[in-house]
DOKOL-409875 format. One record per atom (N, C-alpha, C): residue in one letter; y, x, z. Coordinates in steps of 0.001 Angstrom, whole numbers, padded with zeros to 6 digits, always signed. Atoms other than C-alpha are relative to their C-alpha. Example, Ala and Ser with C-alpha at 12.3 -4.5 7.8 and 13.67 -1.06 7.14 Angstrom:
a-001190+000890+000000
a-004500+012300+007800
a+001200+000900+000000
s-001190-000820-000060
s-001060+013670+007140
s+001090-000770+000730
% end
This chain:
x-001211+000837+000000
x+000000+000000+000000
x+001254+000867+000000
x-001464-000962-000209
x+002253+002852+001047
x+000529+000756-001404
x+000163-000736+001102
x+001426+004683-002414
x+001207-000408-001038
x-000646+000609+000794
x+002450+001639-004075
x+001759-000287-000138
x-001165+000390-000385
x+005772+001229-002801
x+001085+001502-000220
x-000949-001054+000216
x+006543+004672-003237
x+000180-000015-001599
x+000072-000327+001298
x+005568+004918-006828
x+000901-001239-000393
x-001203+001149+000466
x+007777+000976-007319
x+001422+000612+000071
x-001307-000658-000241
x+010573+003039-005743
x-000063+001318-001315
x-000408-001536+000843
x+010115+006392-008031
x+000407-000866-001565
x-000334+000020+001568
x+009838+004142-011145
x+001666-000821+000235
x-001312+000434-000225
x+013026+002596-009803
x+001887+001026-000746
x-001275-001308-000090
x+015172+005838-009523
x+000145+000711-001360
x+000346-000283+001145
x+013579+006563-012787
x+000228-000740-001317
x-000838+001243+000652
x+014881+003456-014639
x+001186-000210-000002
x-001176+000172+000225
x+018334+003641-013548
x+000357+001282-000628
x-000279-001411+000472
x+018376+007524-013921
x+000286-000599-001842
x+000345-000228+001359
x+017697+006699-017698
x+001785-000311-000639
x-000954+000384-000257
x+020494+004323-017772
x+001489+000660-000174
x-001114-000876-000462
x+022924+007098-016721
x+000376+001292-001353
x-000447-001159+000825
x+022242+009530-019594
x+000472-000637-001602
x-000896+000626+000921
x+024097+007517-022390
x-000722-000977-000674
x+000629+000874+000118
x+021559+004767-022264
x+000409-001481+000472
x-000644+001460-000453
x+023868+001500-022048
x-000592-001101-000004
x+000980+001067+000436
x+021332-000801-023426
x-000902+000503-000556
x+001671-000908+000529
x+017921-000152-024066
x-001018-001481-000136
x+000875+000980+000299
x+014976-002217-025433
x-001049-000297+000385
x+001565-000471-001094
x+011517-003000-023433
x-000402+000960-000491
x+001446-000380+000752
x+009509-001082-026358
x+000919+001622+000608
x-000667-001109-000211
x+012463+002093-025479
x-000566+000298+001478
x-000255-000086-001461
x+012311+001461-021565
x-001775+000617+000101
x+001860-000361-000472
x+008062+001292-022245
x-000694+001263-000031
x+000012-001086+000630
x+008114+004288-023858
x+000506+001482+001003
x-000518-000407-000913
x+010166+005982-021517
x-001146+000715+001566
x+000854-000066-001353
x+008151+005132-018525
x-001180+000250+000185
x+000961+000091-000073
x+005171+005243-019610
x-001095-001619+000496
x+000996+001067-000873
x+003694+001903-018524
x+000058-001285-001375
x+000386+000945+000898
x+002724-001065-020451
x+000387-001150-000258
x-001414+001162-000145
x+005470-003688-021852
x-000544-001479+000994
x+000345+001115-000308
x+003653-006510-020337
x+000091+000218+001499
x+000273-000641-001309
x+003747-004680-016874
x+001604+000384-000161
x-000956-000876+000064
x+006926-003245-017553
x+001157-001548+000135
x-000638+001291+000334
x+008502-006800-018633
x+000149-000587+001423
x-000077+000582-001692
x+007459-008431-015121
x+001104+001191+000886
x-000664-000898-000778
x+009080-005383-012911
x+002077-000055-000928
x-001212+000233+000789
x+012353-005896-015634
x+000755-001248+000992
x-000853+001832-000108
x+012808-009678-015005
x+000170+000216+001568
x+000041-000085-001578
x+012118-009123-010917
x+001331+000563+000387
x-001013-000294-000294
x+014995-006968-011384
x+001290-000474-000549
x-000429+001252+000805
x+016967-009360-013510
x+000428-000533+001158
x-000891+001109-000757
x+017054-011833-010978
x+000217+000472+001681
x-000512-000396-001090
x+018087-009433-008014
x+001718+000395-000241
x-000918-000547+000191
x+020886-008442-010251
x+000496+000977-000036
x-000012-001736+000325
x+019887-004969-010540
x+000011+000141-001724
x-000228-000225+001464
x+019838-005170-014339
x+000509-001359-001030
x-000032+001670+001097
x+021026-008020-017271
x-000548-000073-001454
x+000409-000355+001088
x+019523-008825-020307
x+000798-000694-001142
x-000700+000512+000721
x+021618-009133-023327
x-000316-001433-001015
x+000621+001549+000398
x+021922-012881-024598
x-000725-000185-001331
x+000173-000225+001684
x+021526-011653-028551
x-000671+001117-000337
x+000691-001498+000435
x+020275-008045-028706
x-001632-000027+001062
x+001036+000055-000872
x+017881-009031-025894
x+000076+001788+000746
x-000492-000991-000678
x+018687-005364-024568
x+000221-000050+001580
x-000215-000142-001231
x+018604-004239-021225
x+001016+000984+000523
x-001756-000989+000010
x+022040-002979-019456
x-000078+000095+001865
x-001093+000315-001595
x+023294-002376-015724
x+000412-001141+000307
x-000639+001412-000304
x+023338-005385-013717
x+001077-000047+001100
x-000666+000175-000382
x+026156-006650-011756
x+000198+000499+001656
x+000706-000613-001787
x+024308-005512-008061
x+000510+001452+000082
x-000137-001421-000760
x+024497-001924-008839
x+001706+000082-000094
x-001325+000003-000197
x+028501-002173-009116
x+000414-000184+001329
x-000247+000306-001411
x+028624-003954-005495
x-000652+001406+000399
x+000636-001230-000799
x+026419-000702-004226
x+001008+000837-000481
x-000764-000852-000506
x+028292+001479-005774
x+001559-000229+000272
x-001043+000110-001106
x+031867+000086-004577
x+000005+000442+001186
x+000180-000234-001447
x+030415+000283-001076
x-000348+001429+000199
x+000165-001441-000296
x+029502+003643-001342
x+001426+001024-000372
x-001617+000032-000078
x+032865+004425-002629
x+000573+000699+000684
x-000385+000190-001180
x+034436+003473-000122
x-000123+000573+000774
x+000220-000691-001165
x+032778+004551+002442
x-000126+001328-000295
x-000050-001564-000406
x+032791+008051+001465
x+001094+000455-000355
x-001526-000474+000103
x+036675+007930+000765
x+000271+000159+001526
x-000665-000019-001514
x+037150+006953+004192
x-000810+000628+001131
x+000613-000997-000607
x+034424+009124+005618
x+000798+001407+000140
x-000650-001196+000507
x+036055+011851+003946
x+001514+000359+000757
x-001401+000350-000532
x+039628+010626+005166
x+000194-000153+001247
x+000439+000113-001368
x+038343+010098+008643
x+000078+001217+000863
x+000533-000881-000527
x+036802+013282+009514
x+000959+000929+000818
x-001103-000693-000913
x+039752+015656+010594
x+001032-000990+001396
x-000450+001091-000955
x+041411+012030+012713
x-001218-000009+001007
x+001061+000641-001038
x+037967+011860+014389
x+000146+001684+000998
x-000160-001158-001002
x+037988+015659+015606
x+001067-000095+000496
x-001231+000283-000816
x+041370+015079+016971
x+000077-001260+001035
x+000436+001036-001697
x+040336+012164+018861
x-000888+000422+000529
x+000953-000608-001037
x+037573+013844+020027
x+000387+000966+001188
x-000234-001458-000568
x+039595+017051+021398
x+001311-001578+001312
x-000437+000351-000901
x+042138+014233+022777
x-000696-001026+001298
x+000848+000980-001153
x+039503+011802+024648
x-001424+000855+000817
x+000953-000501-000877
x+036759+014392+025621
x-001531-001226-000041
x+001274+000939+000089
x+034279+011471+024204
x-000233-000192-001634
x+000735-000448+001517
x+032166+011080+021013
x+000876-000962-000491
x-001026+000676+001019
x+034364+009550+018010
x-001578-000663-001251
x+000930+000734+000966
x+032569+006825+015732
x+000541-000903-000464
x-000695+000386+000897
x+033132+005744+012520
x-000714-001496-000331
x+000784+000356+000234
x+031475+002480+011781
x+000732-001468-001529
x-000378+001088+000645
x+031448-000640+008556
x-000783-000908+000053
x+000376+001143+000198
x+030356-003844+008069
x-001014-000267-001075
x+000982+000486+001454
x+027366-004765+005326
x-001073-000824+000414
x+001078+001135+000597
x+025436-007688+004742
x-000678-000245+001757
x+000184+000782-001897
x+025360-008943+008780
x-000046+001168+000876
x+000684-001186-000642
x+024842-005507+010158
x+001255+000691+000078
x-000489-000827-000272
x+027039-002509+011424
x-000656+001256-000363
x+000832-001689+000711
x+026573+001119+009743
x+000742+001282+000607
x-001307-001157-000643
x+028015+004114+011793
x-000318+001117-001551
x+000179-001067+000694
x+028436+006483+008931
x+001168+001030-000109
x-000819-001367-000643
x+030572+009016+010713
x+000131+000168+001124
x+000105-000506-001337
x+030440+010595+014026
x+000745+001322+000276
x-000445-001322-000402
x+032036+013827+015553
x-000110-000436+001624
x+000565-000339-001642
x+030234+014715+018992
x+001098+000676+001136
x-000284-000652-001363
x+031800+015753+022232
x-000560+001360+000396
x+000296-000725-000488
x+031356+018961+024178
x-000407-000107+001227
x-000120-000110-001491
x+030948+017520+027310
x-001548-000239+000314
x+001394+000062+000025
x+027498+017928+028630
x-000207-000978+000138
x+000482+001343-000640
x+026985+014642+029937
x+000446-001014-001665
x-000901+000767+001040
x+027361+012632+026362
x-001086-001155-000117
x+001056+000935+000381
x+025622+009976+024741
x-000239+000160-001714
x+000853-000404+001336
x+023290+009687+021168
x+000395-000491-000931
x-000126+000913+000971
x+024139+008267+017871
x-000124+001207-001490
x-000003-000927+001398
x+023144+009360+014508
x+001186-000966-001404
x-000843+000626+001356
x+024792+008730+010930
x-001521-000992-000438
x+001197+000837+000679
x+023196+005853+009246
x-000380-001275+001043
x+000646+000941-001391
x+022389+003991+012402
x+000612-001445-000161
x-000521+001698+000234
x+022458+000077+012054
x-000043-000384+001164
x-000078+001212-001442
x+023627-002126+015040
x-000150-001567-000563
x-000349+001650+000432
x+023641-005857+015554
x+001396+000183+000199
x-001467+000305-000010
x+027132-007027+014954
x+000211-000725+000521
x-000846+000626-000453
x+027395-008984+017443
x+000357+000431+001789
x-000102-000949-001025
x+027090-006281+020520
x+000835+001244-000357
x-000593-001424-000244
x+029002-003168+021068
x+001267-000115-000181
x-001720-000185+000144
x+033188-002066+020989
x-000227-000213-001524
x-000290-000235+001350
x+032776-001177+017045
x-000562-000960-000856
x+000719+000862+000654
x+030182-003794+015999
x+001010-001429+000091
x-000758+001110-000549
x+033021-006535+017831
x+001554+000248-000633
x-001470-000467-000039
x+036363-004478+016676
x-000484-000731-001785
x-000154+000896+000854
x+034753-005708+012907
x-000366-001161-000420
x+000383+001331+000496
x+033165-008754+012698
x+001327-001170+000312
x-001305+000518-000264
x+036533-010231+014675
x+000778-000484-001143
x-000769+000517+000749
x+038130-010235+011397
x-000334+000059-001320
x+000554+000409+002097
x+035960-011344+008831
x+000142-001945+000340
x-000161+001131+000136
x+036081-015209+008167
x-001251-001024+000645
x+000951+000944-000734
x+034563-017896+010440
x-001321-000134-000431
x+000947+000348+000874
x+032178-018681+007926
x-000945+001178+000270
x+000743-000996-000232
x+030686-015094+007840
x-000577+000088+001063
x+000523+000023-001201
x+030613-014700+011540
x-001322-001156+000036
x+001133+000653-000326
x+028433-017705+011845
x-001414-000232-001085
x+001375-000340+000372
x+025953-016647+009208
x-000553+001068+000289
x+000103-001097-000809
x+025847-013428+010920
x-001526-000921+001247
x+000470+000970-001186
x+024756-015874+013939
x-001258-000603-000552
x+001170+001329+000572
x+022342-018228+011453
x-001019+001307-000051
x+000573-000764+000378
x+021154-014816+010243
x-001263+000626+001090
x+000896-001211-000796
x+020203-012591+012862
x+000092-000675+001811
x-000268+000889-000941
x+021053-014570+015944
x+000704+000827+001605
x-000744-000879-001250
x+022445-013026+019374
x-000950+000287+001020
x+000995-000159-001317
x+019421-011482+021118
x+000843+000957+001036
x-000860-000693-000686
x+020069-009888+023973
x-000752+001219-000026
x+000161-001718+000101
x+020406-005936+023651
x-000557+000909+001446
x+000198-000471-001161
x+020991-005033+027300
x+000932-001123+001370
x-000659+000921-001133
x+022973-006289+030448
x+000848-000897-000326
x-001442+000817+000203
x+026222-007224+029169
x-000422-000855-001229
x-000282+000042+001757
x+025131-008290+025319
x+000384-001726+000060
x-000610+001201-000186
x+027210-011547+024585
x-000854-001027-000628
x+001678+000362+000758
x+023636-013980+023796
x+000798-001395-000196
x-000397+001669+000311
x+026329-017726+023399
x+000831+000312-000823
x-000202+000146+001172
x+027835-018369+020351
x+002045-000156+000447
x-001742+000397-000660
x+031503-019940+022087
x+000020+001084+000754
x-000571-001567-001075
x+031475-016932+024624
x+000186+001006-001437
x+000126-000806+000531
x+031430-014876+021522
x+001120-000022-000794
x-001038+000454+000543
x+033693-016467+019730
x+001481+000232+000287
x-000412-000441-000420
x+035943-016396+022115
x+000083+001342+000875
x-000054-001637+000470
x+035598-012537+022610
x+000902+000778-001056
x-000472-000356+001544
x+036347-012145+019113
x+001330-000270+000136
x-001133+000678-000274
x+039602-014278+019550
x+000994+000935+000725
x-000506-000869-000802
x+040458-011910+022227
x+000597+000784-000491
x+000053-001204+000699
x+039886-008863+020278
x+001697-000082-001008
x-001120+000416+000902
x+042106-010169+017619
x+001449+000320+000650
x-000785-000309-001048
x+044767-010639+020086
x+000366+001197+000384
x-000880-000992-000987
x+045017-007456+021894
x+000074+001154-001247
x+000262-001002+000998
x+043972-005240+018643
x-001534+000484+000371
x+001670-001204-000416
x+040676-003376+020191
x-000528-000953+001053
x+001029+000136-001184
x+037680-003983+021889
x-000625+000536+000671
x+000905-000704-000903
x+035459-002852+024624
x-001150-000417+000237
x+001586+000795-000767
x+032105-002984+025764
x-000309+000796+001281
x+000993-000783-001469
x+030163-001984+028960
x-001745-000241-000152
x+001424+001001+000131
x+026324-002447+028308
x-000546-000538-000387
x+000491+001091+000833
x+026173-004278+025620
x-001330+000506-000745
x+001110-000505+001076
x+023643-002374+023405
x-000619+000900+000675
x+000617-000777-000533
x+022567+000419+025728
x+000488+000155+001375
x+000188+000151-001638
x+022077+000951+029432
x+000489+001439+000359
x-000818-001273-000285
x+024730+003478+030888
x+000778+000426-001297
x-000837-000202+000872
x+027046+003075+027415
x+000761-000570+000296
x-001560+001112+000265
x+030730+001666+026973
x+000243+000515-000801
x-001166-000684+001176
x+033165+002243+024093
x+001475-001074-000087
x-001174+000438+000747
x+036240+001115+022787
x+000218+000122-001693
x+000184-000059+001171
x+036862+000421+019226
x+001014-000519-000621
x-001055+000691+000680
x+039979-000518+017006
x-000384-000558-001830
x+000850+000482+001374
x+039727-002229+013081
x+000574+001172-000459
x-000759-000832+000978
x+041188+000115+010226
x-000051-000566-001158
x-000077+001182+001592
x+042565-001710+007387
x+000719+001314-001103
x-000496-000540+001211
x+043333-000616+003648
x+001522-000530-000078
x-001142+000588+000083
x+046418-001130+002282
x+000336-001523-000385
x-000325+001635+000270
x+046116-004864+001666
x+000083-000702+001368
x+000251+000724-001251
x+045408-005290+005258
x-001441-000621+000196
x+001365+000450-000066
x+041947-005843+004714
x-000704+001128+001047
x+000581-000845-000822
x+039338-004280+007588
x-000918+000255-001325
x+001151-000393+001180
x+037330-001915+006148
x-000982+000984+000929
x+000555-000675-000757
x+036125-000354+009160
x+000007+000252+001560
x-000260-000226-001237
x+036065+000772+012554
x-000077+001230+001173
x+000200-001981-000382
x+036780+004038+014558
x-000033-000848+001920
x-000166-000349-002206
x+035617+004147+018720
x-000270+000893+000458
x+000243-000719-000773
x+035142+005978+021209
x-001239-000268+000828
x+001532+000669-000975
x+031641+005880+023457
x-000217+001335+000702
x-000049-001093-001073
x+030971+007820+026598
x-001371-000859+000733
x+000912+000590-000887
x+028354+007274+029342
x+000731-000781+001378
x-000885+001112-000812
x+029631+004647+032346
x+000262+000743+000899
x-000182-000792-000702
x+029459+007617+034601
x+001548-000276+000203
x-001372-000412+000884
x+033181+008252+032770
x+000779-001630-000269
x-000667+001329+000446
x+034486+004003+032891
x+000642-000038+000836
x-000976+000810-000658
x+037450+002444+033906
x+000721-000836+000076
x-001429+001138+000454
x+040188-000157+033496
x+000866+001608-000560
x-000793-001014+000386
x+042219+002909+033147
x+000072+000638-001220
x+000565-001003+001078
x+040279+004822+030779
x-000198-001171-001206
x+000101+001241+001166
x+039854+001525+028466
x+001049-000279-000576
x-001309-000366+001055
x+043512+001392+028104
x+000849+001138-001072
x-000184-001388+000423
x+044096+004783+027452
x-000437+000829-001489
x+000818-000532+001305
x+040866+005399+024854
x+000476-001346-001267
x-000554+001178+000662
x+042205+001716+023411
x+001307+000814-000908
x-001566-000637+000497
x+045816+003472+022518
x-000469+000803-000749
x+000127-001155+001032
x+044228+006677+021341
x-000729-000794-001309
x+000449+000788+001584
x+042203+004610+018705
x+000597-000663-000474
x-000785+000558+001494
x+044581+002701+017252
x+001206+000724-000377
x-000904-001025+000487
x+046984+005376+017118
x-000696+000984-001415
x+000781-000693+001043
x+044215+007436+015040
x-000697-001096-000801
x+000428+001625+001011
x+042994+003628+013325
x+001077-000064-000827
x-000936+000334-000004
x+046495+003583+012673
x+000478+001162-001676
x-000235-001568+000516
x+046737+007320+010988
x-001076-000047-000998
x+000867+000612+001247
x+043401+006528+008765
x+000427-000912-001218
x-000878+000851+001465
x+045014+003489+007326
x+000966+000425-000616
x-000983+000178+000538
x+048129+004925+006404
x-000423+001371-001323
x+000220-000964+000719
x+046199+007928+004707
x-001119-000833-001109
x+000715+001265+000754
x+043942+005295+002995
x+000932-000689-001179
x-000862+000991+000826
x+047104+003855+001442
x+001069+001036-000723
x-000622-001034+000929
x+048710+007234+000060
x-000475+000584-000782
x+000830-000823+000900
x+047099+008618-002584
x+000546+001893+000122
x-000309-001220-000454
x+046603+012360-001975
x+000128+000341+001124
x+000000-000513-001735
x+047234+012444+001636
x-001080-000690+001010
x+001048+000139-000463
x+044051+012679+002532
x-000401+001165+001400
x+000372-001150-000988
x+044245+015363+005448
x+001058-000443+001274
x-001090+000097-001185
x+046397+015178+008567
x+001090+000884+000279
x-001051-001060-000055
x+048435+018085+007846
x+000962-000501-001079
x-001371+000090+001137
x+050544+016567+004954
x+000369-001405+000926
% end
Protein backbone atom coordinates (compact mmCIF):
# COMPACT_ATOMS: atom_id res chain seq x y z
CA UNK A 1 0.00 0.00 0.00
CA UNK A 2 2.85 2.25 1.05
CA UNK A 3 4.68 1.43 -2.41
CA UNK A 4 1.64 2.45 -4.08
CA UNK A 5 1.23 5.77 -2.80
CA UNK A 6 4.67 6.54 -3.24
CA UNK A 7 4.92 5.57 -6.83
CA UNK A 8 0.98 7.78 -7.32
CA UNK A 9 3.04 10.57 -5.74
CA UNK A 10 6.39 10.11 -8.03
CA UNK A 11 4.14 9.84 -11.15
CA UNK A 12 2.60 13.03 -9.80
CA UNK A 13 5.84 15.17 -9.52
CA UNK A 14 6.56 13.58 -12.79
CA UNK A 15 3.46 14.88 -14.64
CA UNK A 16 3.64 18.33 -13.55
CA UNK A 17 7.52 18.38 -13.92
CA UNK A 18 6.70 17.70 -17.70
CA UNK A 19 4.32 20.49 -17.77
CA UNK A 20 7.10 22.92 -16.72
CA UNK A 21 9.53 22.24 -19.59
CA UNK A 22 7.52 24.10 -22.39
CA UNK A 23 4.77 21.56 -22.26
CA UNK A 24 1.50 23.87 -22.05
CA UNK A 25 -0.80 21.33 -23.43
CA UNK A 26 -0.15 17.92 -24.07
CA UNK A 27 -2.22 14.98 -25.43
CA UNK A 28 -3.00 11.52 -23.43
CA UNK A 29 -1.08 9.51 -26.36
CA UNK A 30 2.09 12.46 -25.48
CA UNK A 31 1.46 12.31 -21.57
CA UNK A 32 1.29 8.06 -22.24
CA UNK A 33 4.29 8.11 -23.86
CA UNK A 34 5.98 10.17 -21.52
CA UNK A 35 5.13 8.15 -18.53
CA UNK A 36 5.24 5.17 -19.61
CA UNK A 37 1.90 3.69 -18.52
CA UNK A 38 -1.06 2.72 -20.45
CA UNK A 39 -3.69 5.47 -21.85
CA UNK A 40 -6.51 3.65 -20.34
CA UNK A 41 -4.68 3.75 -16.87
CA UNK A 42 -3.25 6.93 -17.55
CA UNK A 43 -6.80 8.50 -18.63
CA UNK A 44 -8.43 7.46 -15.12
CA UNK A 45 -5.38 9.08 -12.91
CA UNK A 46 -5.90 12.35 -15.63
CA UNK A 47 -9.68 12.81 -15.00
CA UNK A 48 -9.12 12.12 -10.92
CA UNK A 49 -6.97 15.00 -11.38
CA UNK A 50 -9.36 16.97 -13.51
CA UNK A 51 -11.83 17.05 -10.98
CA UNK A 52 -9.43 18.09 -8.01
CA UNK A 53 -8.44 20.89 -10.25
CA UNK A 54 -4.97 19.89 -10.54
CA UNK A 55 -5.17 19.84 -14.34
CA UNK A 56 -8.02 21.03 -17.27
CA UNK A 57 -8.83 19.52 -20.31
CA UNK A 58 -9.13 21.62 -23.33
CA UNK A 59 -12.88 21.92 -24.60
CA UNK A 60 -11.65 21.53 -28.55
CA UNK A 61 -8.04 20.28 -28.71
CA UNK A 62 -9.03 17.88 -25.89
CA UNK A 63 -5.36 18.69 -24.57
CA UNK A 64 -4.24 18.60 -21.23
CA UNK A 65 -2.98 22.04 -19.46
CA UNK A 66 -2.38 23.29 -15.72
CA UNK A 67 -5.38 23.34 -13.72
CA UNK A 68 -6.65 26.16 -11.76
CA UNK A 69 -5.51 24.31 -8.06
CA UNK A 70 -1.92 24.50 -8.84
CA UNK A 71 -2.17 28.50 -9.12
CA UNK A 72 -3.95 28.62 -5.49
CA UNK A 73 -0.70 26.42 -4.23
CA UNK A 74 1.48 28.29 -5.77
CA UNK A 75 0.09 31.87 -4.58
CA UNK A 76 0.28 30.42 -1.08
CA UNK A 77 3.64 29.50 -1.34
CA UNK A 78 4.42 32.86 -2.63
CA UNK A 79 3.47 34.44 -0.12
CA UNK A 80 4.55 32.78 2.44
CA UNK A 81 8.05 32.79 1.47
CA UNK A 82 7.93 36.68 0.76
CA UNK A 83 6.95 37.15 4.19
CA UNK A 84 9.12 34.42 5.62
CA UNK A 85 11.85 36.05 3.95
CA UNK A 86 10.63 39.63 5.17
CA UNK A 87 10.10 38.34 8.64
CA UNK A 88 13.28 36.80 9.51
CA UNK A 89 15.66 39.75 10.59
CA UNK A 90 12.03 41.41 12.71
CA UNK A 91 11.86 37.97 14.39
CA UNK A 92 15.66 37.99 15.61
CA UNK A 93 15.08 41.37 16.97
CA UNK A 94 12.16 40.34 18.86
CA UNK A 95 13.84 37.57 20.03
CA UNK A 96 17.05 39.59 21.40
CA UNK A 97 14.23 42.14 22.78
CA UNK A 98 11.80 39.50 24.65
CA UNK A 99 14.39 36.76 25.62
CA UNK A 100 11.47 34.28 24.20
CA UNK A 101 11.08 32.17 21.01
CA UNK A 102 9.55 34.36 18.01
CA UNK A 103 6.82 32.57 15.73
CA UNK A 104 5.74 33.13 12.52
CA UNK A 105 2.48 31.48 11.78
CA UNK A 106 -0.64 31.45 8.56
CA UNK A 107 -3.84 30.36 8.07
CA UNK A 108 -4.77 27.37 5.33
CA UNK A 109 -7.69 25.44 4.74
CA UNK A 110 -8.94 25.36 8.78
CA UNK A 111 -5.51 24.84 10.16
CA UNK A 112 -2.51 27.04 11.42
CA UNK A 113 1.12 26.57 9.74
CA UNK A 114 4.11 28.02 11.79
CA UNK A 115 6.48 28.44 8.93
CA UNK A 116 9.02 30.57 10.71
CA UNK A 117 10.59 30.44 14.03
CA UNK A 118 13.83 32.04 15.55
CA UNK A 119 14.72 30.23 18.99
CA UNK A 120 15.75 31.80 22.23
CA UNK A 121 18.96 31.36 24.18
CA UNK A 122 17.52 30.95 27.31
CA UNK A 123 17.93 27.50 28.63
CA UNK A 124 14.64 26.98 29.94
CA UNK A 125 12.63 27.36 26.36
CA UNK A 126 9.98 25.62 24.74
CA UNK A 127 9.69 23.29 21.17
CA UNK A 128 8.27 24.14 17.87
CA UNK A 129 9.36 23.14 14.51
CA UNK A 130 8.73 24.79 10.93
CA UNK A 131 5.85 23.20 9.25
CA UNK A 132 3.99 22.39 12.40
CA UNK A 133 0.08 22.46 12.05
CA UNK A 134 -2.13 23.63 15.04
CA UNK A 135 -5.86 23.64 15.55
CA UNK A 136 -7.03 27.13 14.95
CA UNK A 137 -8.98 27.40 17.44
CA UNK A 138 -6.28 27.09 20.52
CA UNK A 139 -3.17 29.00 21.07
CA UNK A 140 -2.07 33.19 20.99
CA UNK A 141 -1.18 32.78 17.04
CA UNK A 142 -3.79 30.18 16.00
CA UNK A 143 -6.53 33.02 17.83
CA UNK A 144 -4.48 36.36 16.68
CA UNK A 145 -5.71 34.75 12.91
CA UNK A 146 -8.75 33.16 12.70
CA UNK A 147 -10.23 36.53 14.67
CA UNK A 148 -10.23 38.13 11.40
CA UNK A 149 -11.34 35.96 8.83
CA UNK A 150 -15.21 36.08 8.17
CA UNK A 151 -17.90 34.56 10.44
CA UNK A 152 -18.68 32.18 7.93
CA UNK A 153 -15.09 30.69 7.84
CA UNK A 154 -14.70 30.61 11.54
CA UNK A 155 -17.71 28.43 11.85
CA UNK A 156 -16.65 25.95 9.21
CA UNK A 157 -13.43 25.85 10.92
CA UNK A 158 -15.87 24.76 13.94
CA UNK A 159 -18.23 22.34 11.45
CA UNK A 160 -14.82 21.15 10.24
CA UNK A 161 -12.59 20.20 12.86
CA UNK A 162 -14.57 21.05 15.94
CA UNK A 163 -13.03 22.44 19.37
CA UNK A 164 -11.48 19.42 21.12
CA UNK A 165 -9.89 20.07 23.97
CA UNK A 166 -5.94 20.41 23.65
CA UNK A 167 -5.03 20.99 27.30
CA UNK A 168 -6.29 22.97 30.45
CA UNK A 169 -7.22 26.22 29.17
CA UNK A 170 -8.29 25.13 25.32
CA UNK A 171 -11.55 27.21 24.58
CA UNK A 172 -13.98 23.64 23.80
CA UNK A 173 -17.73 26.33 23.40
CA UNK A 174 -18.37 27.84 20.35
CA UNK A 175 -19.94 31.50 22.09
CA UNK A 176 -16.93 31.48 24.62
CA UNK A 177 -14.88 31.43 21.52
CA UNK A 178 -16.47 33.69 19.73
CA UNK A 179 -16.40 35.94 22.12
CA UNK A 180 -12.54 35.60 22.61
CA UNK A 181 -12.15 36.35 19.11
CA UNK A 182 -14.28 39.60 19.55
CA UNK A 183 -11.91 40.46 22.23
CA UNK A 184 -8.86 39.89 20.28
CA UNK A 185 -10.17 42.11 17.62
CA UNK A 186 -10.64 44.77 20.09
CA UNK A 187 -7.46 45.02 21.89
CA UNK A 188 -5.24 43.97 18.64
CA UNK A 189 -3.38 40.68 20.19
CA UNK A 190 -3.98 37.68 21.89
CA UNK A 191 -2.85 35.46 24.62
CA UNK A 192 -2.98 32.11 25.76
CA UNK A 193 -1.98 30.16 28.96
CA UNK A 194 -2.45 26.32 28.31
CA UNK A 195 -4.28 26.17 25.62
CA UNK A 196 -2.37 23.64 23.41
CA UNK A 197 0.42 22.57 25.73
CA UNK A 198 0.95 22.08 29.43
CA UNK A 199 3.48 24.73 30.89
CA UNK A 200 3.08 27.05 27.42
CA UNK A 201 1.67 30.73 26.97
CA UNK A 202 2.24 33.16 24.09
CA UNK A 203 1.11 36.24 22.79
CA UNK A 204 0.42 36.86 19.23
CA UNK A 205 -0.52 39.98 17.01
CA UNK A 206 -2.23 39.73 13.08
CA UNK A 207 0.11 41.19 10.23
CA UNK A 208 -1.71 42.56 7.39
CA UNK A 209 -0.62 43.33 3.65
CA UNK A 210 -1.13 46.42 2.28
CA UNK A 211 -4.86 46.12 1.67
CA UNK A 212 -5.29 45.41 5.26
CA UNK A 213 -5.84 41.95 4.71
CA UNK A 214 -4.28 39.34 7.59
CA UNK A 215 -1.92 37.33 6.15
CA UNK A 216 -0.35 36.12 9.16
CA UNK A 217 0.77 36.07 12.55
CA UNK A 218 4.04 36.78 14.56
CA UNK A 219 4.15 35.62 18.72
CA UNK A 220 5.98 35.14 21.21
CA UNK A 221 5.88 31.64 23.46
CA UNK A 222 7.82 30.97 26.60
CA UNK A 223 7.27 28.35 29.34
CA UNK A 224 4.65 29.63 32.35
CA UNK A 225 7.62 29.46 34.60
CA UNK A 226 8.25 33.18 32.77
CA UNK A 227 4.00 34.49 32.89
CA UNK A 228 2.44 37.45 33.91
CA UNK A 229 -0.16 40.19 33.50
CA UNK A 230 2.91 42.22 33.15
CA UNK A 231 4.82 40.28 30.78
CA UNK A 232 1.52 39.85 28.47
CA UNK A 233 1.39 43.51 28.10
CA UNK A 234 4.78 44.10 27.45
CA UNK A 235 5.40 40.87 24.85
CA UNK A 236 1.72 42.20 23.41
CA UNK A 237 3.47 45.82 22.52
CA UNK A 238 6.68 44.23 21.34
CA UNK A 239 4.61 42.20 18.70
CA UNK A 240 2.70 44.58 17.25
CA UNK A 241 5.38 46.98 17.12
CA UNK A 242 7.44 44.21 15.04
CA UNK A 243 3.63 42.99 13.33
CA UNK A 244 3.58 46.49 12.67
CA UNK A 245 7.32 46.74 10.99
CA UNK A 246 6.53 43.40 8.77
CA UNK A 247 3.49 45.01 7.33
CA UNK A 248 4.92 48.13 6.40
CA UNK A 249 7.93 46.20 4.71
CA UNK A 250 5.29 43.94 2.99
CA UNK A 251 3.86 47.10 1.44
CA UNK A 252 7.23 48.71 0.06
CA UNK A 253 8.62 47.10 -2.58
CA UNK A 254 12.36 46.60 -1.97
CA UNK A 255 12.44 47.23 1.64
CA UNK A 256 12.68 44.05 2.53
CA UNK A 257 15.36 44.24 5.45
CA UNK A 258 15.18 46.40 8.57
CA UNK A 259 18.08 48.44 7.85
CA UNK A 260 16.57 50.54 4.95
Amino acid sequence: MENSAVKTIDRLVDLLDYFTQDHDAVSLAELSEHLQLPKSTLHRFLVSLESHGILRRGANDKKWRPGYHLIVWGSIAAENSTIREIAKPFMSELVAASGEMAILTVYHAHEVICIEMTETNHPVRLKMKVGLQRAAHAGASSKALIAFLPEEEIMAIVKDKGLPKLCTNTITDVDALKAELAQIRKQGYSHSLEETDPGAWGVATPIQDWTGRVVGALGLAGPTLRYSDDKVKEYAALCREYAGRISTALSTPGKHNNNQ
